[in-house]
C-alpha positions as CSV (number, residue, x, y, z in Angstrom):
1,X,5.2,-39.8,44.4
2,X,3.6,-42.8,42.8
3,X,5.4,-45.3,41.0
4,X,3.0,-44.3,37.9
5,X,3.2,-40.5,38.4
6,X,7.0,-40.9,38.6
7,X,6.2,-43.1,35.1
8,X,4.7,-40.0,33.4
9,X,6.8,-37.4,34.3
10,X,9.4,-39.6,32.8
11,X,7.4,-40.3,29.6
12,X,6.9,-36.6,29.9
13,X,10.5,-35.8,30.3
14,X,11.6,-38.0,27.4
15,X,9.4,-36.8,24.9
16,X,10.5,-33.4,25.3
17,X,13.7,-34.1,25.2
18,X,13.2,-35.4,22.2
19,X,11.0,-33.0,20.4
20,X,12.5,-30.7,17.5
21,X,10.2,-28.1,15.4
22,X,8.1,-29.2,12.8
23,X,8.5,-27.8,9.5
24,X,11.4,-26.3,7.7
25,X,12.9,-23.2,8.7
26,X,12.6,-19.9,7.0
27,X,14.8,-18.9,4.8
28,X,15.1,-16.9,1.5
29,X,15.6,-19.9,-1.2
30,X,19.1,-19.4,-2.4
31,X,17.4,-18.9,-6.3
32,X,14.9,-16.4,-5.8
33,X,15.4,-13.6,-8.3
34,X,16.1,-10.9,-5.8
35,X,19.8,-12.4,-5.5
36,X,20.4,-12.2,-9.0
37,X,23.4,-10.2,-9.6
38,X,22.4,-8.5,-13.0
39,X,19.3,-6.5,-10.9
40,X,21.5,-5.7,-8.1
41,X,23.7,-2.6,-9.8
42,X,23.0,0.2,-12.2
43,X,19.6,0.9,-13.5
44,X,19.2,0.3,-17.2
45,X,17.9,3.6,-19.1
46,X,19.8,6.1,-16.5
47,X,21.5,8.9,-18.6
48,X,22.3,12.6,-17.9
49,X,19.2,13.1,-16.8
50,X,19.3,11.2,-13.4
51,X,22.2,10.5,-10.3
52,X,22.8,7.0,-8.7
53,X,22.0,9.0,-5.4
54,X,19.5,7.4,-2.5
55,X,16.2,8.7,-3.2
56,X,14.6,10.9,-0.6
57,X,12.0,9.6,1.7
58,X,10.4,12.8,1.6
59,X,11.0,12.9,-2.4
60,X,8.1,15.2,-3.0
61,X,9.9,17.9,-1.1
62,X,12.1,17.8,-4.0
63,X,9.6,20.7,-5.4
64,X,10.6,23.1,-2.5
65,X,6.4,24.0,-3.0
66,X,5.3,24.6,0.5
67,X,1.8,24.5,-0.5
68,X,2.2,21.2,-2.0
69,X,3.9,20.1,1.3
70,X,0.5,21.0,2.9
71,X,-1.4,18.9,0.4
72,X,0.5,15.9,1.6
73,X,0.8,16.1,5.2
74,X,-3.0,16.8,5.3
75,X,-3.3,13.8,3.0
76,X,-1.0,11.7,5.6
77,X,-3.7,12.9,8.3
78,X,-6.9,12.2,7.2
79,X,-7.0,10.2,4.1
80,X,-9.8,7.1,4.5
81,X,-7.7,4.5,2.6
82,X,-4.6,5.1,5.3
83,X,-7.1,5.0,8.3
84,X,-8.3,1.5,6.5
85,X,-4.3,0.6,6.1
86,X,-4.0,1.4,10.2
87,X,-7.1,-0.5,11.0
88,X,-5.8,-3.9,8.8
89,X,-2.3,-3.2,10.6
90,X,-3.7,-3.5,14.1
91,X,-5.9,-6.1,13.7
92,X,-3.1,-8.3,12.3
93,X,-0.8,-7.4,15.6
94,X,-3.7,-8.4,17.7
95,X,-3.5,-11.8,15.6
96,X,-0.1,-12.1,16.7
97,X,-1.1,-11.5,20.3
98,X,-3.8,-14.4,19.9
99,X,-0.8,-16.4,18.1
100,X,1.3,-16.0,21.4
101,X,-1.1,-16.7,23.9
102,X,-1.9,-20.0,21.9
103,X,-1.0,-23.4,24.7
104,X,0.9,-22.7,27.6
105,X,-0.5,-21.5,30.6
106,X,-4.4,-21.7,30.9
107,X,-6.8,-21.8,33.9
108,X,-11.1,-21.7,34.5
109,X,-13.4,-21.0,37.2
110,X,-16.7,-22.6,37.8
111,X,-19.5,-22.6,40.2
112,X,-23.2,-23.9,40.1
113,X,-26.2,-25.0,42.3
114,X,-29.2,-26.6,41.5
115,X,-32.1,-28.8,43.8
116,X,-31.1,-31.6,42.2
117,X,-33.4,-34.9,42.4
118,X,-30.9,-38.0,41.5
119,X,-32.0,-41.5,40.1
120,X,-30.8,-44.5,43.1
121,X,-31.0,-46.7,40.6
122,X,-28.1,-44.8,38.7
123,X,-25.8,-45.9,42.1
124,X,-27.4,-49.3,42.4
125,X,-29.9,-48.2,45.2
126,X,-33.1,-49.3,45.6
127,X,-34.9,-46.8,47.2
128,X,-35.7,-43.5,46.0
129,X,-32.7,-40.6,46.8
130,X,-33.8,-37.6,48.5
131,X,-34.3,-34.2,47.0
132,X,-30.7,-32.3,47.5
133,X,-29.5,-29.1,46.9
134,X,-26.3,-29.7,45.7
135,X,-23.3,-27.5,44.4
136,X,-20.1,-27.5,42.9
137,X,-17.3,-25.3,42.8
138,X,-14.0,-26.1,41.2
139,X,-11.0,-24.2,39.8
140,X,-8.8,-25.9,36.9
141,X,-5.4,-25.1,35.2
142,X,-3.5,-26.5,32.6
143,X,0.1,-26.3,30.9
144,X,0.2,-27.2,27.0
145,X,4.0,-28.0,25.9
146,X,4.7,-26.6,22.5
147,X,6.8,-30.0,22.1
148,X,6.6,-30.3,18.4
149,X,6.6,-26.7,17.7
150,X,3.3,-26.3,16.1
151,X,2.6,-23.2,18.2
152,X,5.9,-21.7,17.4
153,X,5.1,-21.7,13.6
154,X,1.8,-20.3,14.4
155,X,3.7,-17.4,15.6
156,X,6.0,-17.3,13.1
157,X,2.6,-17.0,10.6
158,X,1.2,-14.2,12.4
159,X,4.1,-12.3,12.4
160,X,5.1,-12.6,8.7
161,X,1.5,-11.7,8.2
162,X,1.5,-9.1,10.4
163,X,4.8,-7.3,8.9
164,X,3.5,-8.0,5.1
165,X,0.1,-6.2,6.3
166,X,2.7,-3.2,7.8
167,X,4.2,-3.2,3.9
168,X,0.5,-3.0,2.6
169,X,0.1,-0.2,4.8
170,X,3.2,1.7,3.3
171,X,2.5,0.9,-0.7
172,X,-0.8,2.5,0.5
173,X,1.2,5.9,2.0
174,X,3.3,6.0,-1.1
175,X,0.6,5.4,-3.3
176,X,-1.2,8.2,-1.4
177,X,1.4,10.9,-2.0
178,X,1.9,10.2,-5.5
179,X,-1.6,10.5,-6.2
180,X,-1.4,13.4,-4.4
181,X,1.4,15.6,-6.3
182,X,0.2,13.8,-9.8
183,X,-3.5,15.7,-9.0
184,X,-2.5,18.9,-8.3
185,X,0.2,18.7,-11.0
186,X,-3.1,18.2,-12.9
187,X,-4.8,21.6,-11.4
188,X,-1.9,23.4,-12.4
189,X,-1.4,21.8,-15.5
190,X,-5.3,22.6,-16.4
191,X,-4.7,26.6,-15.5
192,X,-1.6,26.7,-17.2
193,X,-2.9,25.3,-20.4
194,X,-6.2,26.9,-20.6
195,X,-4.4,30.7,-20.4
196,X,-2.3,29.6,-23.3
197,X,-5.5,28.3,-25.2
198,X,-7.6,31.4,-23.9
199,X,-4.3,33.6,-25.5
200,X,-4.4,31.3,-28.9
201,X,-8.4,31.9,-29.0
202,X,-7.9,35.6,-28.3
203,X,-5.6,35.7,-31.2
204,X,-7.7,33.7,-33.2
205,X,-10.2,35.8,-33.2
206,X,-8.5,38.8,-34.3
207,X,-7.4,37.1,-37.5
208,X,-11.0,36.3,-38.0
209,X,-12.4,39.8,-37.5
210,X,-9.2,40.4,-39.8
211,X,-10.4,38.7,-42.5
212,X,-13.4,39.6,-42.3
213,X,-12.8,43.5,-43.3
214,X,-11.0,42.5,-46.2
215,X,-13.8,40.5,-47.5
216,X,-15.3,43.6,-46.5
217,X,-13.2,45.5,-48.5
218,X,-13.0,43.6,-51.3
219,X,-9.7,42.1,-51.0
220,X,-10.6,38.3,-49.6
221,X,-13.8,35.9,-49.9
222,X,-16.6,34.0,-48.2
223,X,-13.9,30.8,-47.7
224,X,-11.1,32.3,-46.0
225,X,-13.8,34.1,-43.5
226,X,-15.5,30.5,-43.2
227,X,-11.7,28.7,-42.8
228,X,-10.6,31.2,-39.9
229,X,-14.4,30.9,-38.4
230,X,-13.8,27.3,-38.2
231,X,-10.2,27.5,-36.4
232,X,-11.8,30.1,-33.9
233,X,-14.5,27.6,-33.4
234,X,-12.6,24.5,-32.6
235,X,-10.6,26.4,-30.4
236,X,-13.0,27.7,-28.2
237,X,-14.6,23.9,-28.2
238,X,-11.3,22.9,-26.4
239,X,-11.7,25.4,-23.1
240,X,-14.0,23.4,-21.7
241,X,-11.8,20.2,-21.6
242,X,-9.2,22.5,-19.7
243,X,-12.2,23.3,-16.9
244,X,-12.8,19.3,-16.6
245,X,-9.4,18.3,-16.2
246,X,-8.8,21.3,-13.4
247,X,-12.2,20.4,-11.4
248,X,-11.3,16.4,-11.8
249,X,-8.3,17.5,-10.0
250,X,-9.5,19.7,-7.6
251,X,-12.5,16.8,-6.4
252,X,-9.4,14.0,-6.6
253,X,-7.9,16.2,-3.7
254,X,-10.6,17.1,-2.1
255,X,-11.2,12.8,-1.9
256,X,-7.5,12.6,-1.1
257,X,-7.7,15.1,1.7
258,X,-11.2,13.8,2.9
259,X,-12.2,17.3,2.9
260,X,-14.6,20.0,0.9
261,X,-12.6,21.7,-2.3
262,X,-13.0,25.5,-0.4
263,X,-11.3,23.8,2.7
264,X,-8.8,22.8,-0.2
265,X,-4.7,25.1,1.5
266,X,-4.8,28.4,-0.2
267,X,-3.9,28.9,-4.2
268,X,-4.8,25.1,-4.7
269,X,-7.6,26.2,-6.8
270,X,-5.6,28.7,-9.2
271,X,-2.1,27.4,-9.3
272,X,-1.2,28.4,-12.6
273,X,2.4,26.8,-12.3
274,X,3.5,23.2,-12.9
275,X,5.7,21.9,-9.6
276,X,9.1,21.4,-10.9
277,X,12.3,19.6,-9.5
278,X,15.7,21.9,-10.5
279,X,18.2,19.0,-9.7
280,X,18.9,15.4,-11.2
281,X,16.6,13.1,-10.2
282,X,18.0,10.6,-7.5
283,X,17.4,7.1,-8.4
284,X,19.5,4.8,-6.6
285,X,20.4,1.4,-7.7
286,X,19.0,-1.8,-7.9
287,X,19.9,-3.3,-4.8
288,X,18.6,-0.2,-3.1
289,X,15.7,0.1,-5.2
290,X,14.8,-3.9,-4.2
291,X,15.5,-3.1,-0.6
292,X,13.1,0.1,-0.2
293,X,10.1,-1.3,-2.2
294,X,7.3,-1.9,0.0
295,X,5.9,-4.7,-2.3
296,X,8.7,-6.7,-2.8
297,X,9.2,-6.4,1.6
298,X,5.2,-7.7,1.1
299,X,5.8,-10.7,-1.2
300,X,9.2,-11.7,0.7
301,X,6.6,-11.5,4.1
302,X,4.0,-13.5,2.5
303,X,6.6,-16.1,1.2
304,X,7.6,-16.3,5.4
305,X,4.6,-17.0,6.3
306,X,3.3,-19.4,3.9
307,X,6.7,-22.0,4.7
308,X,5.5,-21.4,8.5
309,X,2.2,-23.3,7.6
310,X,3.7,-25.9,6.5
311,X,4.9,-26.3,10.2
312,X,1.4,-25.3,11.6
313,X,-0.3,-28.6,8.9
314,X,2.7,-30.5,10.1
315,X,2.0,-30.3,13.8
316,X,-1.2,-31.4,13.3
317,X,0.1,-35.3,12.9
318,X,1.3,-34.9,16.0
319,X,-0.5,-35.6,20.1
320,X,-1.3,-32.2,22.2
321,X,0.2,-32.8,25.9
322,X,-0.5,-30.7,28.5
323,X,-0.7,-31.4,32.1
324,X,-3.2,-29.8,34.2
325,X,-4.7,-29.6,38.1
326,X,-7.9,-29.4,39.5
327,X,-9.8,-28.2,42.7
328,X,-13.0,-28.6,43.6
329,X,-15.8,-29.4,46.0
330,X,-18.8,-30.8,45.0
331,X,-21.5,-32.3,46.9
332,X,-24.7,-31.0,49.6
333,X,-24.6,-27.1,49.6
334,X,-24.4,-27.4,53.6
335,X,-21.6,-29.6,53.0
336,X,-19.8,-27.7,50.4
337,X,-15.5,-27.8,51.2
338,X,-15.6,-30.2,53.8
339,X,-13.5,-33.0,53.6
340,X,-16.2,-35.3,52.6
341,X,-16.5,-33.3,49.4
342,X,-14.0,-32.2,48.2
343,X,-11.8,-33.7,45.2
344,X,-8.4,-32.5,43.4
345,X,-6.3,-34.4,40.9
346,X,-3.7,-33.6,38.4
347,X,-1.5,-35.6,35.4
348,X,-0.7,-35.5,31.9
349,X,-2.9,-35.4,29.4
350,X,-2.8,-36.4,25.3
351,X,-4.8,-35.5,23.1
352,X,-4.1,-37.4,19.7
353,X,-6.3,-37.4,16.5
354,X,-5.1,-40.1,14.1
355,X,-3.8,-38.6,10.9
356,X,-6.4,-39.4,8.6
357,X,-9.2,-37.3,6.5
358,X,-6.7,-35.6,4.4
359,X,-4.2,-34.3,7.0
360,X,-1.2,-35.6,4.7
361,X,-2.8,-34.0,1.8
362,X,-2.9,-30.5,3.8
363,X,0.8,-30.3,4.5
364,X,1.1,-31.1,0.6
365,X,-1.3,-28.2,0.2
366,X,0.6,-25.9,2.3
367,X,4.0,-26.4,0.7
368,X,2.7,-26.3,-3.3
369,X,1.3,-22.8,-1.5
370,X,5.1,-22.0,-0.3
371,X,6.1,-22.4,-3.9
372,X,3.4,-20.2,-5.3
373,X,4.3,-17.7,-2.6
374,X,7.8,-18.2,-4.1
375,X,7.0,-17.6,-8.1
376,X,5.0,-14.4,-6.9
377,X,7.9,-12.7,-4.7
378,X,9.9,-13.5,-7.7
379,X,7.6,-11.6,-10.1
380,X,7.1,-8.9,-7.5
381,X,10.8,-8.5,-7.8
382,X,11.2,-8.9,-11.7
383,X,8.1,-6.1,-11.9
384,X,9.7,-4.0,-9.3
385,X,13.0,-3.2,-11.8
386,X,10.7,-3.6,-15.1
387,X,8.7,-0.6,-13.7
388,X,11.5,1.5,-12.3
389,X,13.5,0.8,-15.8
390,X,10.4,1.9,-18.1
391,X,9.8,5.3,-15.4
392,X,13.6,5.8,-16.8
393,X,12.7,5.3,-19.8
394,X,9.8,7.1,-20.7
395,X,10.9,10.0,-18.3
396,X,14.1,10.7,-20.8
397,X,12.0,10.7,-23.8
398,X,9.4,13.0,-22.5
399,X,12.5,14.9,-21.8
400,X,14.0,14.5,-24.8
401,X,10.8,15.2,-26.6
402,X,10.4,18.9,-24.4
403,X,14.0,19.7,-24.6
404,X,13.2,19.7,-28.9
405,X,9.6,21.9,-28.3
406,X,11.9,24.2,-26.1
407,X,13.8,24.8,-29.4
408,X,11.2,25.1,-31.4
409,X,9.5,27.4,-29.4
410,X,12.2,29.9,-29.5
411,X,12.5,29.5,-33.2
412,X,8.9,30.3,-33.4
413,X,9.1,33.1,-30.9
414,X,12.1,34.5,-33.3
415,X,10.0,34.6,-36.4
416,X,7.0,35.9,-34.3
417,X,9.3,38.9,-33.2
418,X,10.9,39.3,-36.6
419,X,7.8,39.5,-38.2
420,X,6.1,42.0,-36.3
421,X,9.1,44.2,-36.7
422,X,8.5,43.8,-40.4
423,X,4.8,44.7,-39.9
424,X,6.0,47.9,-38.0
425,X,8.2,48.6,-40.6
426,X,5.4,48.0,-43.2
427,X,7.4,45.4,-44.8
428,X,4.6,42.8,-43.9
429,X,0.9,42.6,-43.2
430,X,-1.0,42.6,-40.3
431,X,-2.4,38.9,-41.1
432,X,1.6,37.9,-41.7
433,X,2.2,39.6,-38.3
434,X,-1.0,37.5,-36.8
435,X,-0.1,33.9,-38.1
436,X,3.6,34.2,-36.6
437,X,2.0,35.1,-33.6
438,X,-0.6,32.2,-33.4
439,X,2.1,29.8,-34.6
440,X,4.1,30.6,-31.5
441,X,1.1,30.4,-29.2
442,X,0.6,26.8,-30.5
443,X,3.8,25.6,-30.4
444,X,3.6,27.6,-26.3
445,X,0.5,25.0,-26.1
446,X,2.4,22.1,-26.7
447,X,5.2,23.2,-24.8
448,X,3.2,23.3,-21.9
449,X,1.6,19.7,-22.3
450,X,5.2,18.3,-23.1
451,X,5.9,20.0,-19.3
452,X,2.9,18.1,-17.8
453,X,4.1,15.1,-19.3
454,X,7.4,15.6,-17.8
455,X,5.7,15.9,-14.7
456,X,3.7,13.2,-14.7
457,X,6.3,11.0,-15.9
458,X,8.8,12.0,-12.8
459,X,5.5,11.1,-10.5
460,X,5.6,7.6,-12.1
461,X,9.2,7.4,-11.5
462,X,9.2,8.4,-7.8
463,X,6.3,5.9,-7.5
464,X,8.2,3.4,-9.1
465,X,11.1,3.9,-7.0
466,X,9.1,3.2,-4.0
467,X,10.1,6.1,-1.8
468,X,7.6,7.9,0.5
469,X,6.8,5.5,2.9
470,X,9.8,6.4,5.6
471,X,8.3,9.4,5.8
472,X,4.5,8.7,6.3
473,X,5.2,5.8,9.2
474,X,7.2,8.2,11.0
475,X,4.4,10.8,10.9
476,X,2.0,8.2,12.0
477,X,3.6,7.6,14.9
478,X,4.6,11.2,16.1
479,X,0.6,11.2,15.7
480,X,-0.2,8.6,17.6
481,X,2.0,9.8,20.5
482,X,0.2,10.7,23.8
């Protein structure tokens, strides 16, 4: 080997021995808000009502309503935002595959002809060159040393991208199922509450017919017809809301399921039952709670790749070096790879573009970005327990709040019973006997939309809690199985 070939290799040797990664290393700052002790333990609001156990990640199964079971593994199948999640997620892991494949080992091909008529005075000939047909064929590779790193942060980039895409995709599974549960809860919320209207209307329009005989008879007048006409009315006005609310649930389905509302599982359509969970609610803690959120494993993510840029704008101060070979032959087509025309070579090569037109000011750019990244994982974290400790909240008051119409609704069932064994005894009037009645529909009515509240509000917990998504990956790949 040449003395100046030996010279590079050196030079070449030297510099990467010297070389260390650009950029600081990844690691979660020492003050973000997820290591605060005071969000690590007990949930604030839990009471009687809920158990420090891990929460399910098949929570919805908590029901034990098969059909509802069917709602959600159809859901898991077909719905058009998780094909978009699925879509996102692969493209990101072939952006990792790019991200690897970056420097390293590369390598071309070429191969042309032409009739090629040259200038002599271009080689210092006087004369006119003849008329050629001349080829060339050549094969090149090339070996680019990560010596600085820059690649290696690249990677690093994709990756965290890639796995805060794959939390994107699970916030979008559990966001699926609890909009899933919460609309049929609405179907048979709707049903439920429109029979218990229908009853109170019935009712209603007994008393009316009631008073009107005894204006008839001489024992009432024009205003207490008009006042019961009125109440009959406004009642009937409100059956229609009941209708909306069940078809808005039934087309919220059919959007969830991607499919026609008669191609809708069996008894979707009439469920006349709100879904209801018989045990304590299993909440976990905080730590749990921090560790199972999809959106705070998305933030954390986007905070890793955001310090890897910093490397990636870094690197760019720095030379590429790569070395690379050549073969080829080039010269007369009858002449083509005889020794008179063939070449080859090979040696280092740097590639440097002097740090100026703002390359400083991008590395600046990429850490202030680090530090956003930073303030929103901390605010993804500080949301994840304010919304988990308001579901908690509002779910024991909605409690609280139907536990106290349960009472009154068997107060009001007591009097209704009492004083229809009055009216059978002839100790009170048929009107008496008609108004305890209706009183104990109504109080029935909001009973049952203290109930849907309930529901709802245990949806909004589960959703909080950020379960689901276990559950919906692993289906998704038993799917995608061969």
């Amino acid at each position: 080997m040449k003395p100046a070939a030996l010279l590079a290799t050196a030079g070449l040797g030297v510099l990467l021995s010297a070389c260390q990664v650009v950029g600081p290393d990844y690691h979660l700052p020492d003050q973000a808000s997820v290591h605060r002790a005071d969000l690590q333990g007990q949930l604030a609001g839990q009471g009687s009502n809920v158990v420090s156990a891990p929460v399910p990640a098949d929570w919805w199964k908590l029901y034990q309503d098969p059909r509802l079971d069917e709602l959600v593994r159809q859901a898991m199948a077909s719905n058009t935002d998780l094909r978009v999640a699925a879509a996102n997620l692969q493209r990101a892991r072939y952006q990792v595959q790019q991200a690897e494949s970056a420097g390293g080992l590369s390598g071309g091909a070429k191969a042309g002809a032409q009739r090629l008529q040259e200038s002599g005075e271009a080689y210092l000939l006087p004369e006119k060159v003849p008329v050629t047909n001349v080829g060339d064929v050549g094969i090149t590779t090339s070996y680019q040393f990560d010596l600085f790193g820059t690649l290696q942060r690249g990677i690093e980039g994709a990756q965290a991208s890639a796995d805060a895409t794959q939390a994107a995709a699970d916030i979008a599974r559990i966001t699926l199922v609890a909009d899933v549960v919460r609309s049929y809860t609405q179907v048979c919320a709707a049903n439920e509450e429109r029979e218990i209207a229908q009853h109170s209307l019935d009712l209603q329009g007994e008393s009316t017919r009631l008073t009107q005989r005894l204006r008839d008879a001489g024992r009432g007048d024009e205003t207490q017809v008009t006042r019961s006409q009125t109440q009959f009315k406004s009642l009937r006005a409100e059956l229609p809301r009941y209708e909306a609310a069940r078809q808005a649930g039934l087309f919220r389905l059919s959007m969830l399921l991607a499919k026609p509302v008669d191609q809708l599982p069996a008894g979707t359509r009439d469920c006349a039952e709100l879904p209801r969970i018989a045990q304590l609610l299993p909440v976990g803690d905080g730590a749990a709670l921090l560790k199972r959120r999809p959106d705070v494993r998305q933030a954390e993510r986007q905070l890793a790749a955001a310090t890897a840029s910093i490397g990636v704008a870094t690197g760019a101060l720095y030379p590429d070096i790569s070395i690379g070979a050549t073969v080829a032959t080039i010269g007369a087509l009858d002449h083509l790879s005889q020794p008179q025309t063939n070449r080859w070579g090979f040696g280092p090569l740097i590639s440097w573009s002097v740090p100026t037109n703002g390359s400083r000011a991008r590395i600046h750019e990429a850490e202030a970005a680090t530090q956003g990244a930073l303030a929103h994982f901390d605010g993804v974290v500080l949301n994840a327990i304010r919304e988990t400790q308001t579901g908690l909240a509002q779910y024991t008051a909605q409690l609280q709040r139907r536990d106290a119409l349960a009472d009154a609704e068997q107060s009001a069932q007591q009097a209704a019973d009492q004083t229809h064994r009055f009216f059978q005894a002839g100790r009170a009037s048929f009107l008496a006997d008609l108004q305890a009645t209706r009183t104990y529909t109504d109080v029935r009515a909001q009973l049952a939309a203290a109930n849907t509240q309930v529901a709802m509000s245990q949806i909004d917990l589960f959703l909080a809690l950020g379960g689901g998504w276990e559950s919906g990956r692993t289906q998704g790949t038993q799917a995608s199985k061969p």
